[in-house]
One Martini backbone bead per residue (centre of mass of N, CA, C, O) as a GRO file, in nm:
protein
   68
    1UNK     BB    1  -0.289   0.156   0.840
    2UNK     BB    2  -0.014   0.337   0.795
    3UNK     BB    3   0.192   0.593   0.917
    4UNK     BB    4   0.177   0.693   0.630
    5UNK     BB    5  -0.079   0.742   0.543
    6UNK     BB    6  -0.185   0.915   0.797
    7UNK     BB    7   0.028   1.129   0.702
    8UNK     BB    8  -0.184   1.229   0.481
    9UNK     BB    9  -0.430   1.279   0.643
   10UNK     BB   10  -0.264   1.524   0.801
   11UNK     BB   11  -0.255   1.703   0.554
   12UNK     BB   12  -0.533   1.704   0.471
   13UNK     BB   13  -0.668   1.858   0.711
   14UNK     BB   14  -0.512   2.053   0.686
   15UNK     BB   15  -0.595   2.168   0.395
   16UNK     BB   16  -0.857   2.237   0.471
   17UNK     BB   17  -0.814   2.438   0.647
   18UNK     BB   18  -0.647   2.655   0.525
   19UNK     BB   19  -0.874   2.651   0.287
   20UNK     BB   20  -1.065   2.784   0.514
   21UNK     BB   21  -0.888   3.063   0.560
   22UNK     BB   22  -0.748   3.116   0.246
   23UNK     BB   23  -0.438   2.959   0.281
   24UNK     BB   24  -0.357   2.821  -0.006
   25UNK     BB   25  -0.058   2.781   0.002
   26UNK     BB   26  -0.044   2.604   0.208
   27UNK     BB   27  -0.194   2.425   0.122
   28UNK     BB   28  -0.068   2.313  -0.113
   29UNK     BB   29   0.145   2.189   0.028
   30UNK     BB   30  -0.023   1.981   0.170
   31UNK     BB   31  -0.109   1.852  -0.100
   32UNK     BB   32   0.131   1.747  -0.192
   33UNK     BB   33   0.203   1.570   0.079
   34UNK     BB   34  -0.025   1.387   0.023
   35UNK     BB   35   0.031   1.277  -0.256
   36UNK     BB   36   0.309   1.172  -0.224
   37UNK     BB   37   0.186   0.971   0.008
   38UNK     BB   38  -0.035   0.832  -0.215
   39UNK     BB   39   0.196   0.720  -0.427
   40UNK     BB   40   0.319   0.550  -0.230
   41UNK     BB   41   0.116   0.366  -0.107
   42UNK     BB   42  -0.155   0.347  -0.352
   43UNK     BB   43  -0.384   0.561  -0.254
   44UNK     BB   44  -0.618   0.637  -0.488
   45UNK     BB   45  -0.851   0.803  -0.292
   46UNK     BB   46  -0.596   1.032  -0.207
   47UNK     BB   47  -0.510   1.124  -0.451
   48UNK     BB   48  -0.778   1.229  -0.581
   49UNK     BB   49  -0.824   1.424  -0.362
   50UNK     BB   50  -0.566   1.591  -0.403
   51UNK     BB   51  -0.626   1.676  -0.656
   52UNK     BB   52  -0.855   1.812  -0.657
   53UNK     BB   53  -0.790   2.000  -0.379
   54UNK     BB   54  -0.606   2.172  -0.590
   55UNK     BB   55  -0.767   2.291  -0.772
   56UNK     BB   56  -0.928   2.444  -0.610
   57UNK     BB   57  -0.694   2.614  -0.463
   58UNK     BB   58  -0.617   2.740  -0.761
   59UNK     BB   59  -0.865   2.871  -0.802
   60UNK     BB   60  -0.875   3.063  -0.535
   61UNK     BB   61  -0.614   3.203  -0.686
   62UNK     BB   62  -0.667   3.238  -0.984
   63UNK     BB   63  -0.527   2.966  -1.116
   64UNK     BB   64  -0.701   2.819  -1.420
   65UNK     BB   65  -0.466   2.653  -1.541
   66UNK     BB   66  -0.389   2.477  -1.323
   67UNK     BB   67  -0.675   2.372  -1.226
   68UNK     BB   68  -0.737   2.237  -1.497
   0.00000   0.00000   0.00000
C-alpha cells in the first residue's frame, strides 16, 4: 500500500469517527476525500466503502435523496 492509499484509509477513520459523534457534515468531507484518494489509486473495496458510508452520512442528516 503506499503512502496515497494509506492516506485515503486515514480519511475512512476520521470518518467514522466523525459520524459516531453525529457529525454528519465533517464526516461527508472526509468520505468524499477518502473517494477520491479510492478512485486514484484504484482501491475498488475504498470507492465502495466510501460510497456506502456517504449514503449513510447523508441519511443522518436526513437527506434521502442524496443518500439513496
Amino acid at each position: 500500500m503506499d503512502d496515497k492509499a494509506k492516506e485515503g484509509e486515514a480519511y475512512c477513520n476520521l470518518d467514522i469517527v466523525c459520524k459516531r459523534l453525529g457529525d454528519f457534515k465533517t464526516a461527508i468531507s472526509y468520505y468524499e476525500r477518502h473517494l477520491k484518494i479510492a478512485k486514484e489509486v484504484g482501491g475498488k473495496a475504498g470507492e465502495g466503502r466510501a460510497y456506502g458510508n456517504l449514503g449513510n452520512a447523508y441519511d443522518g442528516l436526513g437527506d434521502f435523496k442524496t443518500a439513496g
